[in-house]
Residue frames relative to the residue before (quaternion, step in Angstrom):
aa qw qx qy qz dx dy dz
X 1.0000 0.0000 0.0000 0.0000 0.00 0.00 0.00
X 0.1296 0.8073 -0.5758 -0.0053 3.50 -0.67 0.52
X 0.2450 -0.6890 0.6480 0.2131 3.78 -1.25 0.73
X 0.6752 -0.5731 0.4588 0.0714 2.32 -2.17 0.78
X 0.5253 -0.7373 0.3242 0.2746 3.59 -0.61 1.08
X 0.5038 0.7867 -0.1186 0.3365 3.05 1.47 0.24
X 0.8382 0.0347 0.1748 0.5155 2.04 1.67 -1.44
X 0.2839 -0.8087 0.3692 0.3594 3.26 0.69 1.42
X 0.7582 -0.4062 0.4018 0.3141 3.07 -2.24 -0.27
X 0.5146 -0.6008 0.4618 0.4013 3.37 -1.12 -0.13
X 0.3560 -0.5772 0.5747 0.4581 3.95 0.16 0.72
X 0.6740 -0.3869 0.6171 0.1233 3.70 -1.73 1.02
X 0.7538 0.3994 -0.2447 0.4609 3.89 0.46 -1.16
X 0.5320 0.5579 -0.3094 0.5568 3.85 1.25 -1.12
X 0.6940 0.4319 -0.3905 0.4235 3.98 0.38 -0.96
X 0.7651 0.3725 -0.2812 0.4436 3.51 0.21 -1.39
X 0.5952 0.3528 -0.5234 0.4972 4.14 1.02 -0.23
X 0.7602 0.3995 -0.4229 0.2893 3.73 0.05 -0.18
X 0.6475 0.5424 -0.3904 0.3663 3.67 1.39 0.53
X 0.4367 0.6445 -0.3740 0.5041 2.91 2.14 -0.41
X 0.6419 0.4031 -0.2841 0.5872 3.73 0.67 -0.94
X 0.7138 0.3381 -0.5124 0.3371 3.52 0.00 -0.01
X 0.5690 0.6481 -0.2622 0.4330 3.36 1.58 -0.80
X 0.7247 0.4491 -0.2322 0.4682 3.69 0.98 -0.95
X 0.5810 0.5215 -0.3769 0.4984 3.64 1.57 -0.44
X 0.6326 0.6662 -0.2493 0.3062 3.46 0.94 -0.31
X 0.4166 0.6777 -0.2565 0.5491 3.01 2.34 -1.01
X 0.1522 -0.8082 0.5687 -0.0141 3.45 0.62 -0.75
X 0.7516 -0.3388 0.1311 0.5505 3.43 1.15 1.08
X 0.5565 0.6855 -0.3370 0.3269 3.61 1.24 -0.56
X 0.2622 -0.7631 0.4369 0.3975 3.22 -0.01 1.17
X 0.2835 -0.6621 0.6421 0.2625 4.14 -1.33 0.01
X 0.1289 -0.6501 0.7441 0.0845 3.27 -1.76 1.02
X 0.8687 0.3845 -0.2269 0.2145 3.60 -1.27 -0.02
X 0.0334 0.9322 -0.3554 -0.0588 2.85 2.19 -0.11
X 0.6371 0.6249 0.0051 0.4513 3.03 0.42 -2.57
X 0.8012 0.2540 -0.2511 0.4802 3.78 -0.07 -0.66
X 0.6891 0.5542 -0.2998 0.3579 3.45 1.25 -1.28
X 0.6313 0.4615 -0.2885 0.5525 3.99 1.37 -1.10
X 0.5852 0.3932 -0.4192 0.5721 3.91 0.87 0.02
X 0.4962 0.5425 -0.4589 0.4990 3.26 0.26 -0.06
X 0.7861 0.3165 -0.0734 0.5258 3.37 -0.51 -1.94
X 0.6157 0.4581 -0.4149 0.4887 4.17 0.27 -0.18
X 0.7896 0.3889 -0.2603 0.3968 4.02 0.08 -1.61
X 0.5783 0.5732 -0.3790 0.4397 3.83 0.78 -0.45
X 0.5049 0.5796 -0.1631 0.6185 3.90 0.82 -1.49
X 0.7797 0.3902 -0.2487 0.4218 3.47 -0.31 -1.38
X 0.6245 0.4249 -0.4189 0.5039 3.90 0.60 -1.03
X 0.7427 0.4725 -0.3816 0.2821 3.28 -0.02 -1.66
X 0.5305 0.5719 -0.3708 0.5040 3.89 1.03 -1.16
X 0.7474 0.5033 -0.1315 0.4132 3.70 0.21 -1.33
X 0.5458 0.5545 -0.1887 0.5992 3.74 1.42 -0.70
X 0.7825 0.3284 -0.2020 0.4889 3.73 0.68 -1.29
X 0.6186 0.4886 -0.4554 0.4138 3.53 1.06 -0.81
X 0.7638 0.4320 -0.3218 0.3555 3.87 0.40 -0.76
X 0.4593 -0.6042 0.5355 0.3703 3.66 1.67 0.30
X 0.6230 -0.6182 0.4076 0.2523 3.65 0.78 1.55
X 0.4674 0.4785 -0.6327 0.3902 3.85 0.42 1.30
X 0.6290 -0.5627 0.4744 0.2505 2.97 -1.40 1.25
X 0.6331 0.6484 -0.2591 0.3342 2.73 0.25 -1.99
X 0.7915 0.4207 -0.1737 0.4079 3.28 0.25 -1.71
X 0.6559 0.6004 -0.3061 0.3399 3.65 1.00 -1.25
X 0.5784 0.6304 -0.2154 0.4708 2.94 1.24 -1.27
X 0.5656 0.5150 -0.2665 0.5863 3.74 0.88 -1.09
X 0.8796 0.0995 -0.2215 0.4091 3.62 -0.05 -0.27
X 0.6157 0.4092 -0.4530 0.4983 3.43 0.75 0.67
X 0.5528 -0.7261 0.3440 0.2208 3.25 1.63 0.38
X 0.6425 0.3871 -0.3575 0.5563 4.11 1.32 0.45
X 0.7091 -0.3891 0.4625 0.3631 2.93 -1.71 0.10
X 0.7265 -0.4825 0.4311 0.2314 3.23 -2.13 1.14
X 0.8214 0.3993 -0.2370 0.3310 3.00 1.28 -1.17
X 0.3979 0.6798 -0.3949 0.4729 3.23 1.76 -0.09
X 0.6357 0.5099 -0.4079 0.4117 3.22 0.63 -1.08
X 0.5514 0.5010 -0.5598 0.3626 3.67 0.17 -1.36
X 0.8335 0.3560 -0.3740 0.1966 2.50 -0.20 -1.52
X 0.4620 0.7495 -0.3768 0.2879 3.66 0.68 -0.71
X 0.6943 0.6244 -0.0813 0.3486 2.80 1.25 -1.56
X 0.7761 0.3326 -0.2381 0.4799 2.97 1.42 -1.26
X 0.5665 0.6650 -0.3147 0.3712 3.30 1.34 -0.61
X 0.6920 0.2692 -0.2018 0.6387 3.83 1.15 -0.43
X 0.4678 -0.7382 0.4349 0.2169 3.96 0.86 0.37
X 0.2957 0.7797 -0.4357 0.3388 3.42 0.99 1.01
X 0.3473 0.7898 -0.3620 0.3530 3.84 1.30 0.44
């Protein structure tokens, strides 16, 4: 994928506020509980696997740019079944 010099990026923070709003218009009046646990959830799984493929699956390296420990990762790994 590659962007255009033209045009910068969407900032990462703009994307995830415009799915929350798309997500809360959908409630349609429904009230929402767990918000917070539920958009971590659905965000950190996505985020490894994306992060995991860009570095051509090194730990070492993944870990380096998501900024935790190797061992965090494992565990990540095993905990969302990405092995």
């Amino acid at each position: 994928m590659s962007i255009s010099n033209n045009t910068p990026p969407i900032p990462l923070s703009a994307q995830v506020k415009q799915a929350v709003d798309n997500y809360l218009k959908q409630l349609d009046g429904y009230d929402a509980t767990g918000l917070h646990a539920m958009v971590l959830a659905e965000v950190e799984k996505p985020l490894f696997e994306a992060t995991l493929q860009y570095s051509g699956y090194n730990q070492t390296k993944t870990a380096q740019i998501l900024g935790i420990s190797r061992s965090t990762l494992r565990k990540k790994i095993e905990q969302y079944d990405l092995s």
